[in-house]
C-alpha positions in Angstrom: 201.4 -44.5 201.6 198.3 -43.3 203.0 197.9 -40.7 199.5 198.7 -43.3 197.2 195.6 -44.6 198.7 193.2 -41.6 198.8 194.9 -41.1 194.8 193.9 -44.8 193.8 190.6 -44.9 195.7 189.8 -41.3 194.1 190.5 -43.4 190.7 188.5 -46.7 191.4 185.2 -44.1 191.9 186.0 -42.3 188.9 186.5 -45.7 186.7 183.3 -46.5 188.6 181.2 -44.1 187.7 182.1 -44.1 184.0 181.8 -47.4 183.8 178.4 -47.4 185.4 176.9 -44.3 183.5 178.0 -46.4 180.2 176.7 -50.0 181.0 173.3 -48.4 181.9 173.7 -46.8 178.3 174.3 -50.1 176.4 171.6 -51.8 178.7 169.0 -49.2 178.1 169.6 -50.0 174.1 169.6 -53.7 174.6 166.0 -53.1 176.9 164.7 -51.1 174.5 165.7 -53.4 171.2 164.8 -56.4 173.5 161.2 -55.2 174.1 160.8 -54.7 170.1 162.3 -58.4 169.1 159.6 -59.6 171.6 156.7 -57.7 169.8 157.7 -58.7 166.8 158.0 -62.8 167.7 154.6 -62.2 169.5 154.5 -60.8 172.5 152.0 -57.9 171.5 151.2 -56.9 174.9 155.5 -55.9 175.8 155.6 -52.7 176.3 158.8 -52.4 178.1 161.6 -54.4 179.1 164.9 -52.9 181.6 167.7 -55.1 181.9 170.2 -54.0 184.7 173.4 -54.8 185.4 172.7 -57.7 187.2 171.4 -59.7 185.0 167.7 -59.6 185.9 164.8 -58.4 183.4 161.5 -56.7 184.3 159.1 -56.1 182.2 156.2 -54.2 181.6 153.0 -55.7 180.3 149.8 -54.5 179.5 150.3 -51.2 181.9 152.2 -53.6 184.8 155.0 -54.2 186.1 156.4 -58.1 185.9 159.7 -59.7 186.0 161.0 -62.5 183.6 160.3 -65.5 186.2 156.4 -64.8 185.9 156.5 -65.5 182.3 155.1 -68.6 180.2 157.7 -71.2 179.0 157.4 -69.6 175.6 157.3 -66.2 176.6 160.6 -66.9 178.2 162.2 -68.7 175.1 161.2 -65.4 172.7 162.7 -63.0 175.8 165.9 -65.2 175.9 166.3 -65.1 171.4 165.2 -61.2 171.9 167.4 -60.6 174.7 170.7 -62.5 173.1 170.3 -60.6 169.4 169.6 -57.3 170.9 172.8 -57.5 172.9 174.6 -58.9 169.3 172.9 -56.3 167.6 174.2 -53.5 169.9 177.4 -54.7 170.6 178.1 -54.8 166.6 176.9 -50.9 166.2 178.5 -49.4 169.8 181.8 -51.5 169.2 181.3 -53.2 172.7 181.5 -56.9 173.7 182.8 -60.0 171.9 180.8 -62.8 169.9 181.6 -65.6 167.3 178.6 -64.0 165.8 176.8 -68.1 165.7 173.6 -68.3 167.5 171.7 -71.7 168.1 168.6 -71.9 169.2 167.3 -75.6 170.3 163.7 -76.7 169.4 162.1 -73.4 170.2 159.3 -75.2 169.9 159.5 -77.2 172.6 158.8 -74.5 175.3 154.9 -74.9 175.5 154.9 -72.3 172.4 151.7 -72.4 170.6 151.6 -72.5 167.1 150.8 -68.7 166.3 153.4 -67.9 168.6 156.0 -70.4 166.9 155.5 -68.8 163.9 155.6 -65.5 164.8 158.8 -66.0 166.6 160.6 -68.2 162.8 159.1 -65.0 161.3 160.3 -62.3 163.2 163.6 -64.1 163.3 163.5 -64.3 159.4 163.0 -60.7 158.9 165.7 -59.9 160.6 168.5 -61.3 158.8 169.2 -57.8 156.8 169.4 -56.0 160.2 171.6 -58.7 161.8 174.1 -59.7 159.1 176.7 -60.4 160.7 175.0 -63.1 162.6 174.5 -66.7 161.9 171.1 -68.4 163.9 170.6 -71.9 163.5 167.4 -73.5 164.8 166.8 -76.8 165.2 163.5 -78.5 165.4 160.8 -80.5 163.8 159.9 -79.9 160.4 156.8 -77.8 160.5 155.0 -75.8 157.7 155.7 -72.5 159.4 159.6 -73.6 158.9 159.4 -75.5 155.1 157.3 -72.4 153.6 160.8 -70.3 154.5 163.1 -73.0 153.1 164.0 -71.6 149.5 161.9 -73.6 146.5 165.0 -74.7 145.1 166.6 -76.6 148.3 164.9 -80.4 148.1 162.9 -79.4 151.5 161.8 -76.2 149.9 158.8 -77.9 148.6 156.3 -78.5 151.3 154.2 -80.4 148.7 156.7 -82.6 147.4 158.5 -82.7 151.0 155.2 -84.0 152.8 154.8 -86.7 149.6 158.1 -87.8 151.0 156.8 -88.1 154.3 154.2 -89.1 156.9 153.6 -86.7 159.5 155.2 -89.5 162.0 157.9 -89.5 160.0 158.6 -86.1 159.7 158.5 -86.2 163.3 160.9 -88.9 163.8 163.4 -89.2 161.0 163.9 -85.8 159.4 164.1 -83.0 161.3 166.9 -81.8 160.1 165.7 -81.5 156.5 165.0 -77.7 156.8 168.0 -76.9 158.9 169.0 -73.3 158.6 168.3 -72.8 154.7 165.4 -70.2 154.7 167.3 -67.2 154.9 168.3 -66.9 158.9 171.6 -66.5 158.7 
C-alpha cells in the first residue's frame, strides 16, 4: 500500500507540474493579448498586464506596477472586454477552453467612461471582428454617434442624419436604444 502511494503522489507532482508550466503559457498569451486589446480601446499608457492563475491582474502603467482594483470604473470595463476576448482569442488558436463563442457587453458606457474613451473602446472592438470571427459581441446601450456612424447606411439606424430627424436627444435616450443593436459589424 504504502508504494501505490509514493507511485500516485510521484504522478500527482508530475501532472502538476505539466499542468502548471502550460497554464502560465496560455496566461502569459492571454496577458500579453490583454495588454494590446487595452491599448487599442484606450488605455495608451498599458504597458503590461500578467494574469496568474489565480485570477488576479497586475498591471504595469506608465513604468509602475498597479493591480486591477486601483483602476478607474472605465478602465476596469475595457480590462474586463480585453481580458474576456483575449482568453476567446487564445483558447480558439491553442485548442484550449470552451465557449458558446457569444459575448455581451452591458452599457459599457455606463462605467464613468468618457466619451474619447467610449469610442475608442466601440472602435477597437469593431476592428476586431476579422481577428475574432468566430465570436459574436453584442453591446447594448444608448444610441450615440460613436455607435450609429458603425451601423451600416443601409440598416434604418444607419443614417445618423435621418435617425436623429427621427428623434430628440431625450428620446433617443429613452425609447430607442436598441435601434443600433449589434448591426455595425461586431459580430
Amino acid at each position: 500500500m504504502r508504494g501505490e502511494l509514493k507511485i500516485l503522489s510521484a504522478a500527482e507532482d508530475v501532472t502538476k507540474s505539466i499542468y502548471k508550466a502550460e497554464q502560465d503559457r496560455i496566461l502569459g498569451l492571454v496577458s500579453d493579448l490583454t495588454a494590446e486589446y487595452a491599448r487599442e480601446f484606450g488605455m495608451v499608457s498599458l504597458e503590461s498586464v500578467e494574469l496568474n492563475g489565480a485570477g488576479q491582474m497586475r498591471l504595469v502603467k506608465l513604468g509602475s506596477a498597479t493591480s486591477f482594483r486601483h483602476q478607474t470604473d472605465g478602465e476596469k470595463a475595457r480590462l474586463k472586454v480585453a481580458a474576456t476576448l483575449a482568453m476567446l482569442k487564445v483558447a480558439e488558436r491553442e485548442g484550449v477552453g470552451r465557449h458558446p463563442g457569444l459575448l455581451l457587453i452591458d452599457s459599457p458606457k455606463s462605467n464613468e467612461m468618457i466619451d474619447k474613451d467610449y469610442a475608442m473602446l466601440i472602435e477597437g472592438l469593431t476592428g476586431l471582428t476579422e481577428e475574432l470571427k468566430t465570436v459574436q459581441v453584442i453591446i447594448t446601450g444608448i444610441a450615440q454617434p460613436v455607435v450609429l456612424r458603425l451601423v451600416p447606411k443601409d440598416h434604418p439606424s444607419g443614417d445618423l442624419d435621418a435617425f436623429s430627424r427621427r428623434h430628440d436627444d431625450r428620446s433617443a435616450r429613452t425609447r430607442r436604444p436598441a435601434d443600433v443593436g449589434a448591426f455595425f459589424g461586431i459580430r
